[in-house]
N, C-alpha and C positions, 0 to 999 in steps of 0.2 A: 329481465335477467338475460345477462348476456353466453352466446354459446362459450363453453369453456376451451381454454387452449388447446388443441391436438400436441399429442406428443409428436415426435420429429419421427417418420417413416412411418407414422399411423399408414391403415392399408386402403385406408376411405380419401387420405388428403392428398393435394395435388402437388407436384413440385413447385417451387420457387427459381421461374428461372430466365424471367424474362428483364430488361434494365427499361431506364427514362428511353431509349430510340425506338426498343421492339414496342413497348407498350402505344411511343409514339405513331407507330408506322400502322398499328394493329387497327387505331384510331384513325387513320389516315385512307385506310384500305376499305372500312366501313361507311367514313363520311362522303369522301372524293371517288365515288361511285357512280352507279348507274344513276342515285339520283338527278347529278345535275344534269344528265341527258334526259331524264325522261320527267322531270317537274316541272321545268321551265315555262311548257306549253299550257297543262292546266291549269299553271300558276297564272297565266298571264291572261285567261281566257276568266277567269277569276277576278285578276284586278282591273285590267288592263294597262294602262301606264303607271298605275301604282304598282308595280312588281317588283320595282324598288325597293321601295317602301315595306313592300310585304317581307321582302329580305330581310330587312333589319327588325322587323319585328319576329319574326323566324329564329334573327340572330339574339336579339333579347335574351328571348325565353331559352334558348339551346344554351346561353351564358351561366344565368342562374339556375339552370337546371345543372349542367354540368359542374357549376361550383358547389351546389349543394350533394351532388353524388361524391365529389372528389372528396371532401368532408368525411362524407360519410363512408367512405369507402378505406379512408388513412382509422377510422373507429374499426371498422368492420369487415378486414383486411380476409374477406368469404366468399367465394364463386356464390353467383345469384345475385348480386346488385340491391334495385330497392326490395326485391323477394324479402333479402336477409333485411333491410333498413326499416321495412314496413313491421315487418315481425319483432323485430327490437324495440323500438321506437313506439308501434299505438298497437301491436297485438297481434298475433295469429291470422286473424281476417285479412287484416287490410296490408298482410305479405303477401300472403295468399291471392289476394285478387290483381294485387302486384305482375307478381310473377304466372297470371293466369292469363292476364292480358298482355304481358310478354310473349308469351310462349306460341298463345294464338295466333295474334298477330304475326310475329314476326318468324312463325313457321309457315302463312299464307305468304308472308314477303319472300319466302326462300324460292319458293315456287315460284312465284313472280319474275327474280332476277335470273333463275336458272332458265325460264322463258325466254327470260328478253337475249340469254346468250343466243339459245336456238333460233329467232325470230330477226337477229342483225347478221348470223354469220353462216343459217341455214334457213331462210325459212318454208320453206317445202318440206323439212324434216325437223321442226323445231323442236315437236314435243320428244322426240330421239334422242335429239342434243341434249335435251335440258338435263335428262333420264341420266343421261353418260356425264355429265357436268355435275351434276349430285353426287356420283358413286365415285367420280375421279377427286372432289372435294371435300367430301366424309373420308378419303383412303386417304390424305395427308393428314387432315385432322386427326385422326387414328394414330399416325405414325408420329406425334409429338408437337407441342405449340409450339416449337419452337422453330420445326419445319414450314408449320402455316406462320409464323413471323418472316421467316426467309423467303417465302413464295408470295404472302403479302407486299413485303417491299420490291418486291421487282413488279408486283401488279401496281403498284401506287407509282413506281419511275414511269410505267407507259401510260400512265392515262393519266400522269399531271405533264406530262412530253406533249401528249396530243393536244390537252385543254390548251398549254401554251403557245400550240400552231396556231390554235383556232382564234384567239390571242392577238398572237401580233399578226396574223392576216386582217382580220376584221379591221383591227385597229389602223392599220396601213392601207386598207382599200379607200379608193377615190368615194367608194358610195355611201359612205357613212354621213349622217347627219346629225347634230347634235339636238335640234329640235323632234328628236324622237325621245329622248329622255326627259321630255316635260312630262308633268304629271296634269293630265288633264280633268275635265268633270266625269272622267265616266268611272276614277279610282274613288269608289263611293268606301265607308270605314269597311262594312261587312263584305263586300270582295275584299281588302283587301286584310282581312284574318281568314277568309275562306283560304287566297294564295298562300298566306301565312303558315296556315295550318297543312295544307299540302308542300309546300318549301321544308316544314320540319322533319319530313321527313325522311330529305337530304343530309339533316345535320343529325340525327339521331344517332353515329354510328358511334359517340362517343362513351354510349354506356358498355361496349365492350371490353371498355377498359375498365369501368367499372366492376362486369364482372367477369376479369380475372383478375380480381381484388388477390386471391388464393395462389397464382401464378407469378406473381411479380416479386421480385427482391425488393426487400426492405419498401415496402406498401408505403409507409408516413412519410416517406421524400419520391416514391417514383411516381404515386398515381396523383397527388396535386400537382405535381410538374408537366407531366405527359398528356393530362388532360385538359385545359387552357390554351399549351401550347397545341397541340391537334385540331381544338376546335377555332383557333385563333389564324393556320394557315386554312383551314379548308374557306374559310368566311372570306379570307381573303382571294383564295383562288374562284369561289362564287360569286364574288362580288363583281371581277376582273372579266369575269365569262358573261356573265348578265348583259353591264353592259358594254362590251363588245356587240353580244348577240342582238342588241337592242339597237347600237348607233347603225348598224346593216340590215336588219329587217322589219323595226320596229314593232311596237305592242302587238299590232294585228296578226301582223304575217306570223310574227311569233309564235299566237296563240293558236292559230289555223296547220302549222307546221305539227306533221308527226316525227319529222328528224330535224327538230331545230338546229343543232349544231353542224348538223351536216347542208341545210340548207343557208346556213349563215355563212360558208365557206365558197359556196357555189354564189351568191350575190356577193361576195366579196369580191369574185374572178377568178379564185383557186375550183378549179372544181375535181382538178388531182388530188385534191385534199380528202374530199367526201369520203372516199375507200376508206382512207386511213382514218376518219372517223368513227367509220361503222365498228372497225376493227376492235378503235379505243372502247367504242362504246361494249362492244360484246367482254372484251376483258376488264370495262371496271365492275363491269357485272358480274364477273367471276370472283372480282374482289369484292363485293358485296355480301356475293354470294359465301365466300369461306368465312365471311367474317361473321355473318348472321348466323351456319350452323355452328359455331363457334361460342358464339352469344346464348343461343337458344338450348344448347349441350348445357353449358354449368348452368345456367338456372332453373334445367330440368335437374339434374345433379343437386342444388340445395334442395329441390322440391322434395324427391326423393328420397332425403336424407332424412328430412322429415314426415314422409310417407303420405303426402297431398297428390303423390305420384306415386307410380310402384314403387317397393323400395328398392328390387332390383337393379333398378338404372341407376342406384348410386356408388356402383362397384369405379374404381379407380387399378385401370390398366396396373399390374406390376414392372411393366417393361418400361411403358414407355409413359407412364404417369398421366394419364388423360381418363376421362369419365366415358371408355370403350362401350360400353352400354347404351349409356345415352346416348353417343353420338351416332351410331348403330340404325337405334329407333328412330331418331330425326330427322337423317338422312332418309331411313326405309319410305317417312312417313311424305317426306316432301318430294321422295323418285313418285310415289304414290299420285301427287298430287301433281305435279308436270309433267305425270305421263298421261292424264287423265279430263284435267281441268284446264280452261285460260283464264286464269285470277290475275294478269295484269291489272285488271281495274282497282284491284286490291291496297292501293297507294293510301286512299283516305281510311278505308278499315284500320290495314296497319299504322297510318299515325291516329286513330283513336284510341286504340288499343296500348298503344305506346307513351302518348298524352297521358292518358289514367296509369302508367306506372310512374312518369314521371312526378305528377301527382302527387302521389304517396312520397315517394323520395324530398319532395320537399318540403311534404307537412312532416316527417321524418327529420330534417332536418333541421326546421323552426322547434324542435323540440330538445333540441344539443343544447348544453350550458357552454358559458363561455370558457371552462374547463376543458369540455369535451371540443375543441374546437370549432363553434359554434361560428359560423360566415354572419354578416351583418344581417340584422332581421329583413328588410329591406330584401333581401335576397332570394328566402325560402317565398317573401307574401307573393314578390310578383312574380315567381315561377309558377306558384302554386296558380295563382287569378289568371295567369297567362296559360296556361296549360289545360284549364278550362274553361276558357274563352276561347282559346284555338279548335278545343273537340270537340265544340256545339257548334262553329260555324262551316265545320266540315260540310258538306254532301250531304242532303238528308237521308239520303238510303247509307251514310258511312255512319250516320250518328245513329240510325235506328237497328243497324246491323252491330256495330257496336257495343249498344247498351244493352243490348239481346244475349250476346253472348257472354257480359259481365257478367249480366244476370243469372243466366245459365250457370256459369262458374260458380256465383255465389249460392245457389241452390244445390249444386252439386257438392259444395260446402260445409252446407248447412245440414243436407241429410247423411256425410259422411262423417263429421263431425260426433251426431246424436248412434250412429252405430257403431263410434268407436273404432272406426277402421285407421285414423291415423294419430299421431301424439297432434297436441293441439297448444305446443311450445316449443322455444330450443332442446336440444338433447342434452 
């Protein structure tokens, strides 16, 4: 049963105010990130000259998953994503573990990137920065999406500028070899879904857009538009970096590098450049960074709606139309966790955690008739087979920390479930 229409200035629902470019950029800001500064390396230490290779399988599944969200996101036009798709679609549980494994994860990733700002532009004082890069990114988030779309796009012009230096330097330096993109015997299949499965983690930022299903003008034309085209430049723009970074340092150096990109510049002959990387890199991390509490706000916000979360956090600013509460909490919880922790290593957690929502969104999706705008079956199976073939050849401390906290969730589920503490369907 589907949630019923909000009336228009309900005091729960979000505005409508974003078109096809903001939503574009919002996708833009999430994907073309810190990731491809900071994957590359245990991508490649992963596959080794299959990193390629692992890309395109990366790209695969980010394909069919993103098509299977956009689907379902023009049905179910709701902040929360597969939270709402799971819940609709096979039941209360498997939203819930959805949106549980969202949340988790991709509140350790918030911590992570607000890190990696402190750790490229300070690091003697990181964990300070990161503190100060949380509270100054929850304080636009607060003031309106549409100010984190304007502050998004100018993060997405400096850090597709830098990827493009890094680009045509590489590309034009005398040290390039093209005998470094062969793929040799050491790209065995399970490296390269291990790289694979850390690569997605770059592309993940496209469910942002899925959940501001609730924010967007007229949903059934902006979010299958916006989301294709987002995940179809960033693939491009990673594909472009790869190998570049691969004809100048190749597989090894690659994977032994803790600043790839910055060390790709210096073997190229720029080594004027390196600064200006660090720089890109600390502000795509800022755009990660707004885009993830951004992400992890509305799908606390559905959770809450339906009381799997306080129901407090489902309050909607009257000013300025945003889920003030939650964004409040997330922020609070992730200054908590970068002023305290270094969850960098967090990459594989959060794409397992991420993988099982995507998951869901696609068994969600193989369940739409050809009415409901159902994508070719084709679509949902190998997102679905791909998405759990990527989370088990994770890290085995990412799969066993992983499955730990599902499970966690789901027990936590089970015994709030039997006391009645939340509705255990749509409202």
């Amino acid at each position: 049963m589907s949630r019923p229409a909000s009336q228009a200035g309900a005091p729960d629902e979000l505005r409508r105010r974003l078109g096809v470019p903001d939503a574009v950029v919002i996708g833009l800001g999430a994907m073309v990130g810190a990731g491809i500064f900071a994957a590359l390396a245990p991508a490649a230490r992963a596959a080794g000259s299959g990193l390629l290779l692992a890309l395109a399988v990366a790209a695969v599944v980010a394909y069919c998953n993103a098509t299977s969200s956009a689907r379902l996101a023009v049905r179910y036009p709701a902040s929360g994503g597969a939270y709402v798709y799971g819940r609709e679609r096979l039941g209360a549980f498997w939203g819930y573990l959805a949106g549980w494994g969202f949340v988790v994860g991709k509140t350790a990733s918030c911590a992570a990137m607000a890190l990696t700002v402190g750790s490229y532009l300070w690091p003697d004082q990181a964990h300070a920065l990161a503190v100060a890069a949380v509270v100054a990114l929850t304080a636009v988030n607060y003031a309106g999406v549409q100010k984190s779309a304007w502050l998004t796009r100018a993060v997405v012009a400096v850090v597709l500028a830098v990827l493009a230096a890094v680009v045509v330097v590489s590309l034009t330096s005398d040290g390039t070899d093209t005998a470094r993109l062969a793929i040799a015997s050491d790209a065995g299949p399970w490296g390269v879904l291990q790289a694979a499965g850390l690569l997605f983690f770059a592309f993940a930022g496209y469910a942002r857009i899925a959940t501001l299903g609730e924010e967007v003008r007229d949903p059934a034309r902006t979010v299958p538009r916006a989301v294709p085209v987002a995940l179809g430049i960033t693939l491009v723009v990673y594909a472009l970096v790869a190998v570049s970074v691969l004809l100048v340092l190749g597989p090894q150096r690659l994977a032994d590098s803790t600043m790839p990109l910055a060390d790709a510049v210096r073997a190229a002959g720029a080594p004027w450049l390196a600064p200006v990387v660090r720089v890109g890199a600390a502000v795509a991390a800022l755009g990660s960074l707004l885009a993830l509490i951004l992400g992890v706000s509305r799908t606390t916000l559905a959770m809450a709606r339906d009381r799997h979360l306080p129901h407090v956090l489902a309050a909607v600013h009257p000013r300025y139309g945003v889920p003030h509460r939650a964004e409040l909490v997330v922020g609070a919880v992730v200054a908590v966790l970068a002023a305290t922790a270094d969850v960098r290593g967090a990459i594989g957690f959060s794409s397992f955690g991420v993988l099982a929502y995507y998951a869901v969104a696609n068994a969600s999706a193989w369940t739409l008739t050809p009415a409901e705008g159902r994508p070719p079956r084709l679509v949902p199976a190998v997102g679905l087979a791909g998405c759990l073939a990527l989370a088990f050849a994770l890290p085995l401390s990412s799969v066993v920390t992983g499955a730990a906290v599902l499970a966690l969730g789901a027990a936590a589920y089970g015994a709030r479930r039997a006391a009645g503490v939340f509705v255990s369907g749509p409202r």
